[in-house]
N, C-alpha and C positions, 0 to 999 in steps of 0.2 A: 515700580515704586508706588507706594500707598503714602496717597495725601495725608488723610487721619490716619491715626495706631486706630487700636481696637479697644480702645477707652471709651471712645465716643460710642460706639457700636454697642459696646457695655451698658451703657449709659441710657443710650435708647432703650435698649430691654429692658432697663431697668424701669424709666416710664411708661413702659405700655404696662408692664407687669401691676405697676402702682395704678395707672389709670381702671387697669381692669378691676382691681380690685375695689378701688373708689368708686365704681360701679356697681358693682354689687351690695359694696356697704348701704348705697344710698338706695337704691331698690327694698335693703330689708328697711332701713328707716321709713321709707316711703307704704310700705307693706307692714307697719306695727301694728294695727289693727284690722287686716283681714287675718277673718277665721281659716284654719287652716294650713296659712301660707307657711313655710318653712324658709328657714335663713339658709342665704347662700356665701358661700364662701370661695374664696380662691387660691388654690394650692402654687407655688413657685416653683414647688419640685414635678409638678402635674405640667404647669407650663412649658419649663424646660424639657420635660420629654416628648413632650409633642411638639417644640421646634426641632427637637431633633428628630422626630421619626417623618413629618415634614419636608424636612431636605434631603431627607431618601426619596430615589425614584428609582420604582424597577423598569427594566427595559421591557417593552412593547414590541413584540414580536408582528403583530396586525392592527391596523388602525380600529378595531372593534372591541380591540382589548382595554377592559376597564385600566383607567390610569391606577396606579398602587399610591394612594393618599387614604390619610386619617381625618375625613372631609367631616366626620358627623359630632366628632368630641367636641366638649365646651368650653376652650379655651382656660382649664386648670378650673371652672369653674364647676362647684360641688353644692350638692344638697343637703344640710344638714337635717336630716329626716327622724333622727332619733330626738331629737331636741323639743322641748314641749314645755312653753314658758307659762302657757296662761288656757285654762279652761276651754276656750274654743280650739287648741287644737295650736295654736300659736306660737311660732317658735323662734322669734326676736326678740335677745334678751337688749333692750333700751340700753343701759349702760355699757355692754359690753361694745354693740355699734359705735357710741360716740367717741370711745376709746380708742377702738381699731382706726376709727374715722381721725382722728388727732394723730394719733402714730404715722398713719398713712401721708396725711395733712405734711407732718416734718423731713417724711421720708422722700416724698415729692419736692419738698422746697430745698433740700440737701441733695439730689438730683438735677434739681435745675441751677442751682449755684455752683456747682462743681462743670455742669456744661456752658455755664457764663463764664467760666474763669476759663475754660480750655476755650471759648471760641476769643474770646479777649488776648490770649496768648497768641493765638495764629494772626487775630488784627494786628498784635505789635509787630510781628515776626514779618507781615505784607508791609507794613508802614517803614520798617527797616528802625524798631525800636522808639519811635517818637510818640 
């Protein structure tokens, strides 16, 4: 028997997915004026496939045998290398960050209040409704 559904479980993925991403936003804000630097980005459907390729394991015939993991990918996280905002080479478009960054901002706080209301429901449910 499973204490949590897989709402919660949901739920988490769904926060890391948001934190990575909020990570990255803030790196390219952080990075608007070096030359060079290109914006990064991070895919959901990238993520998703690398938990799933993740929780595959091949079986290990000898202890010598490299484990079978996807150890060196980035986390859904991508180079926007074609991108070229500004003369040096720059490729942080300002508005478009603080956008992503706002969206991300609601999408985070609409994650975390949906995980308030389900652990607030199991408190009533231990409490016996009171």
């Amino acid at each position: 028997m499973k204490l949590f559904d897989s709402t919660i479980q949901s739920l988490e993925q769904g926060l890391n997915f948001s934190t990575k991403k909020g990570e990255a936003i803030s790196q390219n804000i952080a990075n608007v004026d070096t030359p060079r630097y290109k914006a990064k980005t991070v895919n959901f459907k990238e993520m998703l496939e690398e938990a799933k390729v993740q929780q595959l394991e091949a079986h290990r015939t000898e202890d010598k045998h490299l484990p079978f993991r996807a150890s060196n990918r980035s986390s859904g996280v991508s180079t926007l290398s074609a991108l070229r905002y500004r003369h040096n080479g720059n490729g942080v478009d300002m508005d478009r960050e603080q956008a992503d960054l706002a969206a991300n901002q609601i999408y985070y706080n609409a994650l975390v209040d949906r995980l308030n209301g389900k652990f607030n429901t199991l408190q009533q449910v231990v409490k016996g409704g009171r």
